[in-house]
HTML snippet that shows the backbone in 3Dmol.js (N, CA, C, O; Angstrom):
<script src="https://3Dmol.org/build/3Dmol-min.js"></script>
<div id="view" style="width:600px;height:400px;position:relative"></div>
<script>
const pdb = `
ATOM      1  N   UNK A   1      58.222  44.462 216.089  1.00  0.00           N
ATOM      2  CA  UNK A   1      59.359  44.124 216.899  1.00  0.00           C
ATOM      3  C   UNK A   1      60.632  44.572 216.172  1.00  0.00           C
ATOM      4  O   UNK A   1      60.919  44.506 214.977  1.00  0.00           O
ATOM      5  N   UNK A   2      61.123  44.913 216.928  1.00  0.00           N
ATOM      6  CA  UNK A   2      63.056  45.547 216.528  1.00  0.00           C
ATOM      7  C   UNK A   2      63.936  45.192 216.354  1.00  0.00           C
ATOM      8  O   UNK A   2      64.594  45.421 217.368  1.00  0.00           O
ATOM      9  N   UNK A   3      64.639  44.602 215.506  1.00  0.00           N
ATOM     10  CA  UNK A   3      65.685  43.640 215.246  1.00  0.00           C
ATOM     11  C   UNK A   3      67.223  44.130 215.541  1.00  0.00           C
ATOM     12  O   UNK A   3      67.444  45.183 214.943  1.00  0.00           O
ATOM     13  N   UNK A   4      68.000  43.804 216.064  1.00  0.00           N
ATOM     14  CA  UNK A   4      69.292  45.081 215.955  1.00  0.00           C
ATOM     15  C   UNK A   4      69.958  43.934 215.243  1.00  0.00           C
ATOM     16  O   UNK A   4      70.046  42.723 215.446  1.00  0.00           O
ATOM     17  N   UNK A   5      70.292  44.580 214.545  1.00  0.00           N
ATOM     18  CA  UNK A   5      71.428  44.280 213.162  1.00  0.00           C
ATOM     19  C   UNK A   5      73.296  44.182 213.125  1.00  0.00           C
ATOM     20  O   UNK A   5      74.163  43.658 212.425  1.00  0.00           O
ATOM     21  N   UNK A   6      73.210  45.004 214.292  1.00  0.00           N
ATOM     22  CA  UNK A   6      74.060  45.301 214.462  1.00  0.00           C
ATOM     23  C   UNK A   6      75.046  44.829 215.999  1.00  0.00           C
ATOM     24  O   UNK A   6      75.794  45.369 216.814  1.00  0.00           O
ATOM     25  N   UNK A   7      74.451  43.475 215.709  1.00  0.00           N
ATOM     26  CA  UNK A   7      75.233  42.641 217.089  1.00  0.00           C
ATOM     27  C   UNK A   7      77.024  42.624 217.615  1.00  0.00           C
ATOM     28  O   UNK A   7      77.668  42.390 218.638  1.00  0.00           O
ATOM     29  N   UNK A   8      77.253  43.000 216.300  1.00  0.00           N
ATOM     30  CA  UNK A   8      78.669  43.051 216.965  1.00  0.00           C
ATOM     31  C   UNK A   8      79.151  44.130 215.692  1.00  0.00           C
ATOM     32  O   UNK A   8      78.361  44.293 214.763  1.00  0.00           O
ATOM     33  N   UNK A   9      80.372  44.798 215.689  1.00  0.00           N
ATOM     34  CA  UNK A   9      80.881  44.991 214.750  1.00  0.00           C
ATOM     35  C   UNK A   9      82.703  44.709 214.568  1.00  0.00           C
ATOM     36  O   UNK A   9      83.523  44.949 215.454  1.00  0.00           O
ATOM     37  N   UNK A  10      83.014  44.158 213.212  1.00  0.00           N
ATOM     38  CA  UNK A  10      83.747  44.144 212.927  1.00  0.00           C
ATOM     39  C   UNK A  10      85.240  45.111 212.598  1.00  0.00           C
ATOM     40  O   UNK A  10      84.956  46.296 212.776  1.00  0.00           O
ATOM     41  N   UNK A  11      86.263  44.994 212.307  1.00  0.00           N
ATOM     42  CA  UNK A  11      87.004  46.051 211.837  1.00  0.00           C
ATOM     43  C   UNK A  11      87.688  47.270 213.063  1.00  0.00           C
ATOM     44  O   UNK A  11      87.637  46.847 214.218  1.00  0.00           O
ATOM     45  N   UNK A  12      88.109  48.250 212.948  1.00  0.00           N
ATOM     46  CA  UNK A  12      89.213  49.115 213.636  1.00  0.00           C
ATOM     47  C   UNK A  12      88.235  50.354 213.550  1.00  0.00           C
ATOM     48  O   UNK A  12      87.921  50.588 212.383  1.00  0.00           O
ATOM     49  N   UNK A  13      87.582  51.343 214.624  1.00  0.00           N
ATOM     50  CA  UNK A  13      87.365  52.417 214.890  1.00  0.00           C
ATOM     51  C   UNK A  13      88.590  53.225 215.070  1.00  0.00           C
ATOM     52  O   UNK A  13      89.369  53.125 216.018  1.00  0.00           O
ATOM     53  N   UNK A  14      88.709  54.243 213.808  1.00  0.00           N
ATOM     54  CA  UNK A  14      89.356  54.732 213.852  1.00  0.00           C
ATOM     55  C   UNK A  14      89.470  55.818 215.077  1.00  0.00           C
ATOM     56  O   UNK A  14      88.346  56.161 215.444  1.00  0.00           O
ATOM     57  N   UNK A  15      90.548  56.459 215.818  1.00  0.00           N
ATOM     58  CA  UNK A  15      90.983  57.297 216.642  1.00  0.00           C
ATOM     59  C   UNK A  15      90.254  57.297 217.734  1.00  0.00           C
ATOM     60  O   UNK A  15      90.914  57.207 218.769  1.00  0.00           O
ATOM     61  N   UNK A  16      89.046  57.370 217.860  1.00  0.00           N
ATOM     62  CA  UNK A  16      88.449  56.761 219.402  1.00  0.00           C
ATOM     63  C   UNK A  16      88.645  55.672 219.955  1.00  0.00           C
ATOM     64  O   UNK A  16      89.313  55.700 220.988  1.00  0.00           O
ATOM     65  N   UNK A  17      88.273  54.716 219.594  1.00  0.00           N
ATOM     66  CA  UNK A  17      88.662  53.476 219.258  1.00  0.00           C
ATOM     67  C   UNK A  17      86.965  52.806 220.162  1.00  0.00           C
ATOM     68  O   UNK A  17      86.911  51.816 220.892  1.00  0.00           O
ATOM     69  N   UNK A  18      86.088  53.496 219.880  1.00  0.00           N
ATOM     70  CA  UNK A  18      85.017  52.813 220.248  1.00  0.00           C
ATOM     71  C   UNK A  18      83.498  53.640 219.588  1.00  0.00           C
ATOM     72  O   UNK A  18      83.340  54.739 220.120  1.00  0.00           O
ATOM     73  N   UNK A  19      82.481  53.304 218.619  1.00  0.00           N
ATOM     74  CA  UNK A  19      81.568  53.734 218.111  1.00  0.00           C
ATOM     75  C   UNK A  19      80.405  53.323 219.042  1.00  0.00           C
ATOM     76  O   UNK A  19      80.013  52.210 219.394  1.00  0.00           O
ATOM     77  N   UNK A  20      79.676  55.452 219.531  1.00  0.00           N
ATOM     78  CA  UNK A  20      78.359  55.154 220.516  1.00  0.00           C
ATOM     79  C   UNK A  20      76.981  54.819 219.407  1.00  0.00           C
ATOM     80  O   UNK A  20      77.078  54.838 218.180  1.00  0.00           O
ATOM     81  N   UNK A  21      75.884  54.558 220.082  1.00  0.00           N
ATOM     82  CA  UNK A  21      74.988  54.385 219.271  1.00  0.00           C
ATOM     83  C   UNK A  21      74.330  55.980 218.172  1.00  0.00           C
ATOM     84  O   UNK A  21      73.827  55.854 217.055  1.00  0.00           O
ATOM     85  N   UNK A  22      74.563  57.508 218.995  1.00  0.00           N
ATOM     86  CA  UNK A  22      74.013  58.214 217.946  1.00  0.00           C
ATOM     87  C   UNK A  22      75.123  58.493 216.969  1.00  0.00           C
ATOM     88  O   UNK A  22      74.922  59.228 216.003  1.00  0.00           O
ATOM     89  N   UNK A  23      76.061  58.037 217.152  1.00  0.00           N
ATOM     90  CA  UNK A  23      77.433  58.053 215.879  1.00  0.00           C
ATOM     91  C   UNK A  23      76.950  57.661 214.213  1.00  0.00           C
ATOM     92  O   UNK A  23      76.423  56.607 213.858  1.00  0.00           O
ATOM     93  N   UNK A  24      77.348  58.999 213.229  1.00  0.00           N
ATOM     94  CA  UNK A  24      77.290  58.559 212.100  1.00  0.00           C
ATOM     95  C   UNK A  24      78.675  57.658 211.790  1.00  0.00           C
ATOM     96  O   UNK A  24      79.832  57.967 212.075  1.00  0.00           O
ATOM     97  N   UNK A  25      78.288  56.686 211.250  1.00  0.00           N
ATOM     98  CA  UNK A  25      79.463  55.890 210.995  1.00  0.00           C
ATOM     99  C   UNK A  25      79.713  55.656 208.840  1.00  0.00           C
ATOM    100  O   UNK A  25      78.989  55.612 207.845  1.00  0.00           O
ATOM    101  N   UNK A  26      81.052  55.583 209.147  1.00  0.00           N
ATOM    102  CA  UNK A  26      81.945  55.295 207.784  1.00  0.00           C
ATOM    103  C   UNK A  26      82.446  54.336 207.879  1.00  0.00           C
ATOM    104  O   UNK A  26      83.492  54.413 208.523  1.00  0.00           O
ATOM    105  N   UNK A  27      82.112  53.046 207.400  1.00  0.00           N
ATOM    106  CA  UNK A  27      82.998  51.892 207.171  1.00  0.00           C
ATOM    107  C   UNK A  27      83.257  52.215 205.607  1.00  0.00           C
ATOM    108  O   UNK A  27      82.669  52.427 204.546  1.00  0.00           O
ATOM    109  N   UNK A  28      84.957  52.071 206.382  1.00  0.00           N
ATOM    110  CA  UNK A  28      85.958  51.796 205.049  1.00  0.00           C
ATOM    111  C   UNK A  28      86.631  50.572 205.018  1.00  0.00           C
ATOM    112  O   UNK A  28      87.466  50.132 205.809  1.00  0.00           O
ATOM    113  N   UNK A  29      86.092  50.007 203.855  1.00  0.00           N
ATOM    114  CA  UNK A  29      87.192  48.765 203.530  1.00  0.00           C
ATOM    115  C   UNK A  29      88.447  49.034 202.249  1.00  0.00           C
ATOM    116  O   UNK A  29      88.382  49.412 201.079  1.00  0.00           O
ATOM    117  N   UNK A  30      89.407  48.683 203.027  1.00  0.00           N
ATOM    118  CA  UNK A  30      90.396  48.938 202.752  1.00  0.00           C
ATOM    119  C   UNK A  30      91.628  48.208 202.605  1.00  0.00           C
ATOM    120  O   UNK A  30      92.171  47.590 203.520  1.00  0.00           O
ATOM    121  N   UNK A  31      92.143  48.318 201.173  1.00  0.00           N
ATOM    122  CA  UNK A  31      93.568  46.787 200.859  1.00  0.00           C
ATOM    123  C   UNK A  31      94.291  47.865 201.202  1.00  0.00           C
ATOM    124  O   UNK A  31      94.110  49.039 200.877  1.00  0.00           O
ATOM    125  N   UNK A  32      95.640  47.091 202.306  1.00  0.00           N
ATOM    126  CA  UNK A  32      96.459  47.791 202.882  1.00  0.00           C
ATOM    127  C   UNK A  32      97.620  48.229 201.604  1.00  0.00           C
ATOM    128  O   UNK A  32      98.390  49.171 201.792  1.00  0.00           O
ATOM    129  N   UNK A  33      97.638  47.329 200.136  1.00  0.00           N
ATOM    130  CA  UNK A  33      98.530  47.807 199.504  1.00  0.00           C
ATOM    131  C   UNK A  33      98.066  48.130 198.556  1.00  0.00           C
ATOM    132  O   UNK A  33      98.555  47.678 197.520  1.00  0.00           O
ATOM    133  N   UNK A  34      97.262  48.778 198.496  1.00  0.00           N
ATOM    134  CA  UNK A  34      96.048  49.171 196.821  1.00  0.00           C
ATOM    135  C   UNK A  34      96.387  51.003 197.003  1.00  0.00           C
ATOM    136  O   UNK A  34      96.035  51.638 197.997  1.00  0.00           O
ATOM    137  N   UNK A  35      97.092  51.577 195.873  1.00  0.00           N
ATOM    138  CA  UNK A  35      97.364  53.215 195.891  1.00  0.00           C
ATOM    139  C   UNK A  35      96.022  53.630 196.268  1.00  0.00           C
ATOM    140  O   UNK A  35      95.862  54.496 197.128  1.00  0.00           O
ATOM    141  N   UNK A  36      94.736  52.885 195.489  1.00  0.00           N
ATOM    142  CA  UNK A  36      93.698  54.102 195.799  1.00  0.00           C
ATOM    143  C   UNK A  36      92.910  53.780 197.345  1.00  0.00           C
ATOM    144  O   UNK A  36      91.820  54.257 197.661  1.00  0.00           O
ATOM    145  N   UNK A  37      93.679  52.932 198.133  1.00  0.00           N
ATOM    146  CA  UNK A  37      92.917  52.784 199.714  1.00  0.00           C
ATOM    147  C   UNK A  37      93.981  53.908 200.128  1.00  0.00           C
ATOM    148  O   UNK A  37      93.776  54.890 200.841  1.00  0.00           O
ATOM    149  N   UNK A  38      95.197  53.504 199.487  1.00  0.00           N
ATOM    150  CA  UNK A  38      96.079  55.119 200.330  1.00  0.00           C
ATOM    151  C   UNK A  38      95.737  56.482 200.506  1.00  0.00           C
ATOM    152  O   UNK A  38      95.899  57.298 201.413  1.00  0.00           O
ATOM    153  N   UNK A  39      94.955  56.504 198.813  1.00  0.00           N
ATOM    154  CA  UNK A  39      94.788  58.007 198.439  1.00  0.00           C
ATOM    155  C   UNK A  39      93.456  58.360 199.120  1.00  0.00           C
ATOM    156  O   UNK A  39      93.122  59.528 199.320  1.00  0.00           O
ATOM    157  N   UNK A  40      92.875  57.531 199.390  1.00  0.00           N
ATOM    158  CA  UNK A  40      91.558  57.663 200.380  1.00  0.00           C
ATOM    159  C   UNK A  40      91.756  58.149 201.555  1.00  0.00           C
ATOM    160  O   UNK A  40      90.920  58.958 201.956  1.00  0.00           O
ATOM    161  N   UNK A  41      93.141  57.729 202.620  1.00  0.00           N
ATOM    162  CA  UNK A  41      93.301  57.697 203.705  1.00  0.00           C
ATOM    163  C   UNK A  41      92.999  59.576 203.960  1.00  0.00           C
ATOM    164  O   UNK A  41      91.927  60.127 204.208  1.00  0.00           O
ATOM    165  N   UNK A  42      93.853  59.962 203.852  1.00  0.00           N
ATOM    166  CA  UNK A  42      93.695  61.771 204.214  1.00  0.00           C
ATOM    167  C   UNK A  42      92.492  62.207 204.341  1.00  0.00           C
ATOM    168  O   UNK A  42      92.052  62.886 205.268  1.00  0.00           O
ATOM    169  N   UNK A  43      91.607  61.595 202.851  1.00  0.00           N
ATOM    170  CA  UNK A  43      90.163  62.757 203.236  1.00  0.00           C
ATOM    171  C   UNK A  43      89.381  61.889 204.007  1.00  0.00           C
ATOM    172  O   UNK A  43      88.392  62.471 204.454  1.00  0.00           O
ATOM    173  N   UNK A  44      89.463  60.659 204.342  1.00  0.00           N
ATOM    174  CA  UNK A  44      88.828  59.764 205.388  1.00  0.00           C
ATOM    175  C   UNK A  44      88.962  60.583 207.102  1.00  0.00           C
ATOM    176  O   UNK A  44      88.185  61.003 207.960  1.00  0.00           O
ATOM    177  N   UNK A  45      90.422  60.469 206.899  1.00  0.00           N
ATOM    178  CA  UNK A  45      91.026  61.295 208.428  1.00  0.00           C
ATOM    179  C   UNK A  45      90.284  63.093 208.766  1.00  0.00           C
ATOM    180  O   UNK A  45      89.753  63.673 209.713  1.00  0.00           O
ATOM    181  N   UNK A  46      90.602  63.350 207.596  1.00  0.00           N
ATOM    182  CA  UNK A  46      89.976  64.522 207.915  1.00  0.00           C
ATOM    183  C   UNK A  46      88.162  65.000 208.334  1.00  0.00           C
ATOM    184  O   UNK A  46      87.601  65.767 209.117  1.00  0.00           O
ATOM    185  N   UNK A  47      87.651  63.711 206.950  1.00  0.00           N
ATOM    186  CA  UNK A  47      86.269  64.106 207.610  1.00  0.00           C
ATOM    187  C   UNK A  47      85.976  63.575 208.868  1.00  0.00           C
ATOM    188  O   UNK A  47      85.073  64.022 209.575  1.00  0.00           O
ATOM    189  N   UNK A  48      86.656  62.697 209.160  1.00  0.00           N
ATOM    190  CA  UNK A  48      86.180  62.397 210.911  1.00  0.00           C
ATOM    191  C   UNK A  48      86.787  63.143 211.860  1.00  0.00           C
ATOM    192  O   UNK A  48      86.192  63.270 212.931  1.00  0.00           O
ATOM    193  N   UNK A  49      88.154  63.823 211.667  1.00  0.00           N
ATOM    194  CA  UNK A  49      88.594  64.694 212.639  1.00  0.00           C
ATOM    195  C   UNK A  49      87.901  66.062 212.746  1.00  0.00           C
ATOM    196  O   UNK A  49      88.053  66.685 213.796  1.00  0.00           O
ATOM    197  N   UNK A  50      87.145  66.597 211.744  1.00  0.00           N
ATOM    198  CA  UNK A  50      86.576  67.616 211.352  1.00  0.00           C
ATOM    199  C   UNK A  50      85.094  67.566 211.726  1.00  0.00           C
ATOM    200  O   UNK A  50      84.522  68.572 212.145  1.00  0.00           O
ATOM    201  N   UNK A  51      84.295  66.050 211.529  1.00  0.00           N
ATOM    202  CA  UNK A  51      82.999  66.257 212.313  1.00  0.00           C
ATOM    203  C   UNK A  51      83.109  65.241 213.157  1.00  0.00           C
ATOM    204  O   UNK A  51      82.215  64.410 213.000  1.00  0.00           O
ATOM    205  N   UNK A  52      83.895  64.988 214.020  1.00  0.00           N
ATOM    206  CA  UNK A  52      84.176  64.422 215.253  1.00  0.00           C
ATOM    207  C   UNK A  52      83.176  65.158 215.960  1.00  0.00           C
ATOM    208  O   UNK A  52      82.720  66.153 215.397  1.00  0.00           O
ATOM    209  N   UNK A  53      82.589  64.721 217.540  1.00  0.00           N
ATOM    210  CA  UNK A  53      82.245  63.213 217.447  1.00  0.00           C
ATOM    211  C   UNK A  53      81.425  62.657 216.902  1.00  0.00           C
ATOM    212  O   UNK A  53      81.356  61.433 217.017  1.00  0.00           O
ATOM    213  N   UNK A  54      80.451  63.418 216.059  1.00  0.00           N
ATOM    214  CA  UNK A  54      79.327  63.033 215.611  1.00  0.00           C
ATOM    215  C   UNK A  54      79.535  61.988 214.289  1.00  0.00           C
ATOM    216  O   UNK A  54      78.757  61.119 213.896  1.00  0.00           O
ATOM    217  N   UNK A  55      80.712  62.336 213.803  1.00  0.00           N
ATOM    218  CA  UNK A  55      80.847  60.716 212.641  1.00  0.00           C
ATOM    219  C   UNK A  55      82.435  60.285 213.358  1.00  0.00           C
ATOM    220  O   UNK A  55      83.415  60.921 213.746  1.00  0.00           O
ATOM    221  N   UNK A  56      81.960  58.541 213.255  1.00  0.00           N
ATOM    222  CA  UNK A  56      83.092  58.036 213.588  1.00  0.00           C
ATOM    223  C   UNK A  56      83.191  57.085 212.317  1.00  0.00           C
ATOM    224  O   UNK A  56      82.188  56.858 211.641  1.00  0.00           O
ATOM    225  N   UNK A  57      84.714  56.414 211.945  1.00  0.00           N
ATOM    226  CA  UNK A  57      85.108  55.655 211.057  1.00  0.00           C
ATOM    227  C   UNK A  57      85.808  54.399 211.508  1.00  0.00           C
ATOM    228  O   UNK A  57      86.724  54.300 212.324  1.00  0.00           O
ATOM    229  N   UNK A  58      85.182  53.438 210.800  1.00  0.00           N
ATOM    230  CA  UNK A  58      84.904  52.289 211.004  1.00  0.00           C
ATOM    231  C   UNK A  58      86.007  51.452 209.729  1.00  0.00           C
ATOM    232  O   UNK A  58      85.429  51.190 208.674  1.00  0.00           O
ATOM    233  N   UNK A  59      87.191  51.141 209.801  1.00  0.00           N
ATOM    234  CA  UNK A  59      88.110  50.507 209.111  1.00  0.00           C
ATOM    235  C   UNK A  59      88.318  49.033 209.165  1.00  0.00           C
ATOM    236  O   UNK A  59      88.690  48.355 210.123  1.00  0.00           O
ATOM    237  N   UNK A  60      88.094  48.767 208.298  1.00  0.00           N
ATOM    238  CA  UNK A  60      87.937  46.999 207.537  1.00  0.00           C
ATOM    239  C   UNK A  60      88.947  47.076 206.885  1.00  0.00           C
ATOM    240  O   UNK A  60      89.003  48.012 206.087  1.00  0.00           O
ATOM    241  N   UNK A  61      89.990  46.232 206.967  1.00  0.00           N
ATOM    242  CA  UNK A  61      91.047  45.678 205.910  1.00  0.00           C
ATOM    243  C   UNK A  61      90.299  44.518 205.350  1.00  0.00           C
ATOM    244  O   UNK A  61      89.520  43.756 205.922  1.00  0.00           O
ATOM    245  N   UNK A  62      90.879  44.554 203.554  1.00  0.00           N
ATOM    246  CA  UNK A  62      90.310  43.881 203.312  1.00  0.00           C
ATOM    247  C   UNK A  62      90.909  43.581 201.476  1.00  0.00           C
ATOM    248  O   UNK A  62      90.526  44.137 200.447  1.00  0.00           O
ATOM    249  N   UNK A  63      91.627  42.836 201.611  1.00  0.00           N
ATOM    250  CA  UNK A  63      92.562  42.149 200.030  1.00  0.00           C
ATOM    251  C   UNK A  63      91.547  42.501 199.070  1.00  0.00           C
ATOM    252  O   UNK A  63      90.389  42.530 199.486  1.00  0.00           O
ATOM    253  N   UNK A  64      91.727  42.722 198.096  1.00  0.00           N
ATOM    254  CA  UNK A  64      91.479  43.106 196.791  1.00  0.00           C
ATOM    255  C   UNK A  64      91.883  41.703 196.745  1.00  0.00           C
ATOM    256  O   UNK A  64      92.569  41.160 197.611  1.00  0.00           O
ATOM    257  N   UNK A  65      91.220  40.888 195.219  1.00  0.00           N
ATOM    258  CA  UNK A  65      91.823  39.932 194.542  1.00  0.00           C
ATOM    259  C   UNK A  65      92.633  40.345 193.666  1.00  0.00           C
ATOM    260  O   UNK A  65      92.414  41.367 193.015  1.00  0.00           O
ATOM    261  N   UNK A  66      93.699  39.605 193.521  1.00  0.00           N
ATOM    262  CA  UNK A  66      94.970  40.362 192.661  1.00  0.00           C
ATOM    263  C   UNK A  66      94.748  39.785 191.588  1.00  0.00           C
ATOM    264  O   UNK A  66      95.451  40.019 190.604  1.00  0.00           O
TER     265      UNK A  66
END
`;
const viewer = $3Dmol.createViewer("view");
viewer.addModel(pdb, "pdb");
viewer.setStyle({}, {cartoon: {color: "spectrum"}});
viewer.zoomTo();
viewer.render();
</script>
């Protein structure tokens, strides 16, 4: 029997704004004020604009403990 795991999901699809089931997905979690979630942002954007639609990105904010 088949369990789906995946009952709901959390977080911000990036630029579509909705993930289908054959979608490779990228969840990024991400502190909105941490330099290296910034320095991430570009090559995040690009690999999904670049193998769009087949990977979509999946954005979690998410505090670092300070």
């Amino acid at each position: 029997m088949a369990i789906n795991t995946h009952l709901f999901i959390d977080g911000f699809a990036y630029k579509h704004g909705r993930i289908n089931s054959d979608t490779i997905v990228i969840d990024a979690f991400l502190d909105p004020v941490c330099p290296n979630s910034r320095d991430s942002w570009p090559a995040l954007k690009h690999a999904v604009e670049y193998y769009s639609p087949h990977v979509g990105l999946m954005v979690h904010l998410f505090a670092l403990p300070s």
